[in-house]
N, C-alpha and C positions, 0 to 999 in steps of 0.2 A: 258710333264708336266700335260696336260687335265686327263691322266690313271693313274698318282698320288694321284691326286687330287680325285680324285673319289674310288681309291683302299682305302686310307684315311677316305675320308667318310664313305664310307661300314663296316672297322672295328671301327670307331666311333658308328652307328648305330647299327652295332651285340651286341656292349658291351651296351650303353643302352636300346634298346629293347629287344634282347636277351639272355644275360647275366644278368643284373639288372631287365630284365622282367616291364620297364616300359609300361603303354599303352598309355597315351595322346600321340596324334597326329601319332603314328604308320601308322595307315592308311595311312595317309597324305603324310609321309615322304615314303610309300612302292608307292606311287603314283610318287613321285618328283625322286624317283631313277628310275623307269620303265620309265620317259618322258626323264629323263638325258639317260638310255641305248638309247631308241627312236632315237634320237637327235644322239646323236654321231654315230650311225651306218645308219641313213637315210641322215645327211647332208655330209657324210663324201666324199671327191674327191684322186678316184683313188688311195683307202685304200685297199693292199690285192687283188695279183696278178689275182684271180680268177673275182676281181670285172671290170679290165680291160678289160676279155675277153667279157664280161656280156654287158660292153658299147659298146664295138666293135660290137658283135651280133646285140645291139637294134638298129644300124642303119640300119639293114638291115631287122627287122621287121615291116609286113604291115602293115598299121591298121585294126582293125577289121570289117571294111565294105569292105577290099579289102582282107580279108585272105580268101585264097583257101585252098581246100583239098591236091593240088600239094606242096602247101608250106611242110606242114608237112614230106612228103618223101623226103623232102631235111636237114630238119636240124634235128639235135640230142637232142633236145631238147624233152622234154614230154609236152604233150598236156596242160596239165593245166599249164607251164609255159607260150606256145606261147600263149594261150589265152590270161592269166594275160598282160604281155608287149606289144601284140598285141591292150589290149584295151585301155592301156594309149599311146600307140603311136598316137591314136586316138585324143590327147589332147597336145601330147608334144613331141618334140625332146631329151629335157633332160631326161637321166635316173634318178637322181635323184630323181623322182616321183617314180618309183621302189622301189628305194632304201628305201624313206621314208613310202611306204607301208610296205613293206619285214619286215622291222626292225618294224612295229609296231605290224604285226599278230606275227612274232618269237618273241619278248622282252613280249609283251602282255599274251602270252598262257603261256611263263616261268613263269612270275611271278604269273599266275593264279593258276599254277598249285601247284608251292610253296607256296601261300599263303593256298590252301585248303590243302595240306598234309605234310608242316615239321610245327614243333614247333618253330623251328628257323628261320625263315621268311629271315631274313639279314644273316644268315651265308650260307644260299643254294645262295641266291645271288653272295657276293663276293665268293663261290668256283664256280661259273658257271663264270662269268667277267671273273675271271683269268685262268681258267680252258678250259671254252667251246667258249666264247665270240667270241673271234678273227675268230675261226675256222666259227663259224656256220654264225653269223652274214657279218664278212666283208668276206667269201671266197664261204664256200658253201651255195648259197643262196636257189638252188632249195631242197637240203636235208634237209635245214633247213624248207621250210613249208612242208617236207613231216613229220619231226620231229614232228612239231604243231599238225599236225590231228594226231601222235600217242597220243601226249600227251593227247590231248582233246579227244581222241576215250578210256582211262585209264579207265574212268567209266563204261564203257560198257562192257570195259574186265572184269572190276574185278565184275559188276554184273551180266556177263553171259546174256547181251543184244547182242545179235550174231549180230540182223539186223543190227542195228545201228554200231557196231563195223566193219563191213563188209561195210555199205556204206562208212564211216568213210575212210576204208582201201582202199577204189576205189580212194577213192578225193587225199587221201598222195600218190597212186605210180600213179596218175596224176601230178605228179613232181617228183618225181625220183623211179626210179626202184627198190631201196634199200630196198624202202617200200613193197616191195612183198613179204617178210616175215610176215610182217603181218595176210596174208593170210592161213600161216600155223601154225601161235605162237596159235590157239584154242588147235590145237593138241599136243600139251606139259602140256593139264589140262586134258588128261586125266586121271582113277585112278592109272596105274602103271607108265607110265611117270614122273606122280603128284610129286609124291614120291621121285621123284631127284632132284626137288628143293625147299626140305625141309631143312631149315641149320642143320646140324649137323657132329657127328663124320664122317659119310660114306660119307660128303662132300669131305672132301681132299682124297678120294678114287675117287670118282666120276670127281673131279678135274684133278688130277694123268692122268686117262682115257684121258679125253679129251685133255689134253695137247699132250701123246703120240699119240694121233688121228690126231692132228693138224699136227704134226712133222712129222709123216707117210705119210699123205697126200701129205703135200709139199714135200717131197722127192720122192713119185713112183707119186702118180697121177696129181698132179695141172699143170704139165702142159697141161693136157688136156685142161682146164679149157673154154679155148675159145670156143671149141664145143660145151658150153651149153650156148653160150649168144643169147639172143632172140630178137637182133637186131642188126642192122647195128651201132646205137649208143655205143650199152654195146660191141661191136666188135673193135670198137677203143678204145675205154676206157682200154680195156682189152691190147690191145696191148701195150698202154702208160702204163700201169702197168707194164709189160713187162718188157721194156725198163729202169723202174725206181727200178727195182728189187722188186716193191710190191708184184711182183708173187713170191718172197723168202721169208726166215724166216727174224721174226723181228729184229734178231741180224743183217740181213746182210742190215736192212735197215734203222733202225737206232744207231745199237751200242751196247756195254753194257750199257752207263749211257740211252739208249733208256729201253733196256728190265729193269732196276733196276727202271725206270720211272713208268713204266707201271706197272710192280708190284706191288710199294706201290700206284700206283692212284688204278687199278680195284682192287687189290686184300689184300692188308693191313690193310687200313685205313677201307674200306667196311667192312672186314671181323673180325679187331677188335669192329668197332662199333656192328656190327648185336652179336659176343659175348657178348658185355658187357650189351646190351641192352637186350638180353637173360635171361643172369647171372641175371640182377637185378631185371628183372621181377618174374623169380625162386625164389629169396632171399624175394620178397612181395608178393609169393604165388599168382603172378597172369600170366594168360597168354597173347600172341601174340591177341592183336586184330584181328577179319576176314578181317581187310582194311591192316593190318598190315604182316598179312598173305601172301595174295596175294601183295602185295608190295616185299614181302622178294623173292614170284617165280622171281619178274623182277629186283632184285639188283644180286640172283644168277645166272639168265642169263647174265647180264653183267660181272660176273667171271667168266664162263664157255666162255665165245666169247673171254675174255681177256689172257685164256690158251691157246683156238684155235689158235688163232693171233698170239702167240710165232712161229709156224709152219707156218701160211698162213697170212702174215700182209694184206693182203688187205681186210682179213675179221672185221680190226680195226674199220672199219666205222658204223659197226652194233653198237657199243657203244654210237656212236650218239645218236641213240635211246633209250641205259638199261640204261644210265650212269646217268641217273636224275635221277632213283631210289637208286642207292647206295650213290647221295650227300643224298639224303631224311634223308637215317640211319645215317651217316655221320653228319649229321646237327641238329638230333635228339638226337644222343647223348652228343653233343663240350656241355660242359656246367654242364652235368648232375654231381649227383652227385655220387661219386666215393666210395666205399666200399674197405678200406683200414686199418688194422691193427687194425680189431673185430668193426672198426666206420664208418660213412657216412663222407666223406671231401667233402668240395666243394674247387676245386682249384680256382685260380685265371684265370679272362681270359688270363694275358699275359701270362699265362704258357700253357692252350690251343692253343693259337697263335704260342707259340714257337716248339709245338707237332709237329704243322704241316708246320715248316720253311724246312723241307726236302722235303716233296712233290711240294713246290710251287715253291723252290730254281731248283730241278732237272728239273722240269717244263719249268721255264723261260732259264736254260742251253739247254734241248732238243730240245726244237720250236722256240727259239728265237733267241740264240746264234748260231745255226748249221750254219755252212757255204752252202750258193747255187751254189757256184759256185770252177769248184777245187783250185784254189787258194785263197779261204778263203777271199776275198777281197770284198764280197759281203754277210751280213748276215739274217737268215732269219727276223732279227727283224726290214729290212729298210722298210718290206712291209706296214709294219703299222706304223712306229714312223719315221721322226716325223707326228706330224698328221697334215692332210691337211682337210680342210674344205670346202663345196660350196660357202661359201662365199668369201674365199680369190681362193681358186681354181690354189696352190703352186702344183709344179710338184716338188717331188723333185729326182734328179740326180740319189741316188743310188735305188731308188726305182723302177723308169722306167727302170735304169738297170737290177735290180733281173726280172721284166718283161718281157724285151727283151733276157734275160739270158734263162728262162723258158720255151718262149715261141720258141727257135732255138731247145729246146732238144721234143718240142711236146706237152707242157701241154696245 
């Protein structure tokens, strides 16, 4: 009921702040949604298989006047996370102090970051809630503050401040290693590079490429794939990918309604927004802002990773990171108005809303509905619903199940 409730709110607030373009109290209310994410992801008990393993570990984290250097060669964790939990174990046995940190630098940076670059403040919101929420908040928590420092380090890229972007890049893959892209995304600005992720006609050419790139790859080379991991950590990981067919194509791991999924999230709804938002700047003789510019390099790298992925699903996770820039466009244009039949229309929002009952419908079928275990008697959606809170502190049955289920196959 609490993710009702709140899904509710959010298109309440798009349609009058966003839609109707009121401003009293905007602020206010972009305030009282980021303490409500806060809140629900920092108090939440034993939400999201990932978060179980998370408490199991911090028992066995030292505090930071007792953490040695030996620690670190034992677990797979990255440094900035055993710090992080290392120094509240210092204070607490409960992980929920974690939790309630985690969820306020990730929920925090999100909404900072949308408040500075969409126009639609609440519609980037509820497509992150329903979109990214679960994943990043209650499961992956160490890619989620690697996610934070990309988002915060966004400035730096787009004004070609290297240092900063580069320290920036040291702090996020001191939490997960994903981040070490980072490290090489400068070298995609340069001038012939540049040039491919420009939108236009030689996009779906360029698309085309990488998709049969992706598909070649997983078929002759990926299983190499483990020779190139640079630890013991990313060397199990890698085998658990293995195991769960992430080292195959995204058909074989999550389905056709998986690939039709994934299509209109990265590559539809992105790439008719970044059109129309084109088109109607053509139409009033103006162009692409430079913030607007460099935004568009990182919504087309999240369609270019979303081709990859059709061939090597485990490159899915680099979307964590482009996938704010395509709700950006996404959320810049829900609203706008529309050039139809020689005139400007403005639709209505329920008929925006209902634009996108296919992405959000496929959505909650893919992640939610899949069954975990093979007889179907266990679905992904018991990780999170119902919801359990620190306060009352409900185990509930099939949830510890999907856990226990998870945790016999290696996650």
């Amino acid at each position: 009921m609490i993710y009702l409730i709140i899904l509710l709110g959010l298109f309440f607030l798009t349609y009058v702040y966003d839609y109707r373009q009121f401003s009293r109290g905007r602020i206010v209310w972009l305030v009282v949604v980021l303490i409500v994410f806060i809140l629900l992801g920092g108090l939440r008990y034993r939400i999201g298989t990932d978060t179980v393993n998370y408490i199991f570990d911090y028992r066995l984290v030292p505090p930071l006047d007792k953490l040695t250097s030996s620690y670190f060669s034992t677990t797979r964790y990255a440094v900035g996370y055993v710090v992080m939990t290392s120094f509240f174990k210092m204070f607490t046995n409960d992980f929920t102090a974690v939790q309630l940190f985690h969820a306020f630098v990730v929920n925090s940076v999100v909404g900072w970051f949308f408040y500075k670059n969409s126009r639609h403040v609440f519609f980037s919101l509820l497509l992150f809630f329903v979109l990214s929420y679960s994943l990043l908040v209650f499961q992956q928590m160490r890619e989620s503050l690697a996610v934070s420092f990309f988002l915060l380090a966004w400035p730096a890229f787009r004004d070609e401040k290297w240092i900063k972007w580069y320290i920036l890049s040291c702090c996020a893959v001191m939490f997960h290693v994903s981040a070490g892209m980072m490290f090489v995304l400068p070298i995609f600005k340069l001038p012939v590079i540049r040039n491919l992720f420009v939108f236009g006609r030689r996009t779906w050419i360029i698309g085309l490429g990488v998709l049969v790139l992706g598909v070649f790859i997983q078929s002759v080379f990926f299983k190499y794939i483990q020779l190139f991991a640079v630890s013991d950590a990313i060397a199990d990981r890698a085998a658990v990918y293995s195991v769960n067919r992430l080292s195959g194509s995204l058909l074989a791991v999550w389905g056709g309604a998986g690939i039709i999924f994934n299509f209109l999230r990265y590559l539809v709804y992105p790439g008719l927004a970044l059109i129309c938002l084109i088109r109607t700047q053509q139409m009033k003789g103006d162009k692409l802002d430079e913030n607007s510019k460099k935004m568009e390099f990182m919504a087309l790298m999240s369609m270019y990773v979303a081709l990859f992925t059709v061939g090597v699903a485990i490159w899915a996770r680099y979307n964590n990171y482009f996938f704010f820039f395509s709700i950006i466009f996404i959320s810049n244009w829900v609203y706008s108005n529309i050039y139809m039949f020689g005139k400007w229309i403005r639709i209505r929002a329920v008929y925006w809303w209902m634009f996108f009952v296919p992405l959000l419908g496929l959505h909650f079928y893919v992640s939610y509905w899949g069954s975990v275990n093979k007889s179907g008697t266990l679905k992904s959606y018991m990780s999170y619903y119902p919801y359990s809170s620190w306060f009352d502190k409900t185990r509930d049955k099939d949830r510890e199940n999907c856990y226990s289920y998870q945790k016999t196959l290696g996650h």
